[in-house]
C-alpha positions as CSV (number, residue, x, y, z in Angstrom):
1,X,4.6,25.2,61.3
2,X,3.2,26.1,57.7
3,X,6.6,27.6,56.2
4,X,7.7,23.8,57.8
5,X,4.8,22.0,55.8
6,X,5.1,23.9,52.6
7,X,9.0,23.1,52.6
8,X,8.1,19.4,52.6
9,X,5.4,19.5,50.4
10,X,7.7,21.2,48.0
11,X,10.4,19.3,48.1
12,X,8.3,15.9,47.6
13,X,6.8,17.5,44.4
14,X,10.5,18.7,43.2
15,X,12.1,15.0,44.1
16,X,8.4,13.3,42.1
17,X,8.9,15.0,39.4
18,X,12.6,14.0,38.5
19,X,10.7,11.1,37.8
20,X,8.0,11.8,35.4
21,X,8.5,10.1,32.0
22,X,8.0,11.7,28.5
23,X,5.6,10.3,25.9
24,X,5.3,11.5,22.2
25,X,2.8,11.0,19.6
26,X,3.3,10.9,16.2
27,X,0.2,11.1,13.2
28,X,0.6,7.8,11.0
29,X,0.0,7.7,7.2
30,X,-3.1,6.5,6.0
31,X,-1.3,3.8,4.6
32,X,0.5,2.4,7.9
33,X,-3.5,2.6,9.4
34,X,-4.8,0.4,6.3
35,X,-1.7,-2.0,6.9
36,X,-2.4,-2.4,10.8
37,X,-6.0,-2.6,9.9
38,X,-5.6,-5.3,7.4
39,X,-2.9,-7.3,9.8
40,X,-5.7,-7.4,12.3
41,X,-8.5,-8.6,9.8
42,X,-5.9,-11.6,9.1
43,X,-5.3,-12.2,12.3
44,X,-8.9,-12.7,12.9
45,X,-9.8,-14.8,10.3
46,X,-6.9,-17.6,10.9
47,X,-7.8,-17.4,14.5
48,X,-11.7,-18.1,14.1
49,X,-10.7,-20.5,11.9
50,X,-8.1,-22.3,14.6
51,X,-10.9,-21.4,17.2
52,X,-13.0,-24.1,15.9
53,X,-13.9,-27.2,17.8
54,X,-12.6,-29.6,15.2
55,X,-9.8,-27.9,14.5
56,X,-8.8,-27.7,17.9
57,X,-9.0,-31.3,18.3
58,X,-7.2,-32.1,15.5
59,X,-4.4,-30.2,16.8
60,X,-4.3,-31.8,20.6
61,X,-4.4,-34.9,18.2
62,X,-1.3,-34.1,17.1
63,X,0.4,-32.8,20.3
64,X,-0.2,-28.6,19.4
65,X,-1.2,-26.9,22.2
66,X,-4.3,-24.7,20.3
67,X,-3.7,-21.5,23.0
68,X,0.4,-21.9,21.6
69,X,-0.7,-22.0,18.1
70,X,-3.2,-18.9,18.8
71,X,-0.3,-17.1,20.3
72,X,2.1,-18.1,17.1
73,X,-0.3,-16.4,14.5
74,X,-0.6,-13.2,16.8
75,X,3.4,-13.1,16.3
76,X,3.4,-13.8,12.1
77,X,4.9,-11.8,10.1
78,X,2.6,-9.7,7.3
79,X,3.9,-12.0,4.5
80,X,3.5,-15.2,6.8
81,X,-0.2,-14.1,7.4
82,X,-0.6,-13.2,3.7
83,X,1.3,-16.6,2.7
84,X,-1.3,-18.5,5.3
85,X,-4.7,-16.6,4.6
86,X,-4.0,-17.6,0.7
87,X,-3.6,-21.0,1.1
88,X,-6.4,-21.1,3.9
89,X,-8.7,-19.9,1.4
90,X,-7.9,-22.3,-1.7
91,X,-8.7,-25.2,0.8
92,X,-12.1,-27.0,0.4
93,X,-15.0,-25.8,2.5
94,X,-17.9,-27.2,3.6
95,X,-18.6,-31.3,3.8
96,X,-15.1,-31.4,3.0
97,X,-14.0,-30.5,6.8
98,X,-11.9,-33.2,7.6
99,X,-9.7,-32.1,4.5
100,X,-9.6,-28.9,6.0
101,X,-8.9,-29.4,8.8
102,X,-6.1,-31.2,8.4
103,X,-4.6,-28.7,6.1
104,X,-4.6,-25.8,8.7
105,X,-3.4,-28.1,11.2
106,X,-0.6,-28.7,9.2
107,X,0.1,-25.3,7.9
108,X,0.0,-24.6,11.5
109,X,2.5,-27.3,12.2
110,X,4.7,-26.0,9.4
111,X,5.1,-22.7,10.4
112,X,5.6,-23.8,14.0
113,X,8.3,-26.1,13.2
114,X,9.9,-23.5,10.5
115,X,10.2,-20.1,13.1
116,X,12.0,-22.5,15.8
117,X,8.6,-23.2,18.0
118,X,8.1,-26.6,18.0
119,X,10.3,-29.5,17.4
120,X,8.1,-32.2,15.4
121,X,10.5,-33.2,13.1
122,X,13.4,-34.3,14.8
123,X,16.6,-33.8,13.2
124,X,18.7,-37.0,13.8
């Protein structure tokens, strides 16, 4: 009976483990760490800025779902997120909102209509 039980008990361990998966791991360079690190510090800022209230509305305004345009500047490239933190930061701040919030919402649009996400501009 136990020669019968250790058979099976083998042979289930020998069948699970034709199905064990390898995984690696690989040391990065400090540079690739200060690139990911900055990415996220990007992505941060552009989102609390898109996080706003006003912002937000201005965007529904428009017809831009805010949680779609979140998602969109998660999947920017580096030099998009370079190109839109730059021209985020030469906009007005302060009791100049309304100007600034309608540049981000229409950076936003831009770069939504450019990478193929939205279709604002029709093309006739």
């Amino acid at each position: 009976m136990t020669t019968k039980f250790v058979a099976v008990a083998l042979s289930a361990i020998l069948i699970l483990a034709g199905f064990t998966s390898q995984v690696s791991a690989a040391v990065i360079g400090t540079q690739q760490a200060l690139s990911i690190e900055s990415r996220n510090a990007q992505i941060g800022k552009i989102q609390a800025q898109l996080a706003r209230a006003d912002v937000q509305q201005a965007m529904i305004d428009m017809g831009v779902d805010p949680a779609q345009a979140q998602l969109r500047v998660a999947s920017l490239s580096d030099q998009e997120l370079v190109q839109l933190n730059g021209q985020l930061e030469q906009l007005p701040a302060g009791g100049e909102e309304v100007l600034v919030v309608i540049g981000i919402v229409f950076l936003v649009l831009i770069l939504l209509e450019i990478t193929g996400v939205i279709d604002i501009f029709k093309k006739n």
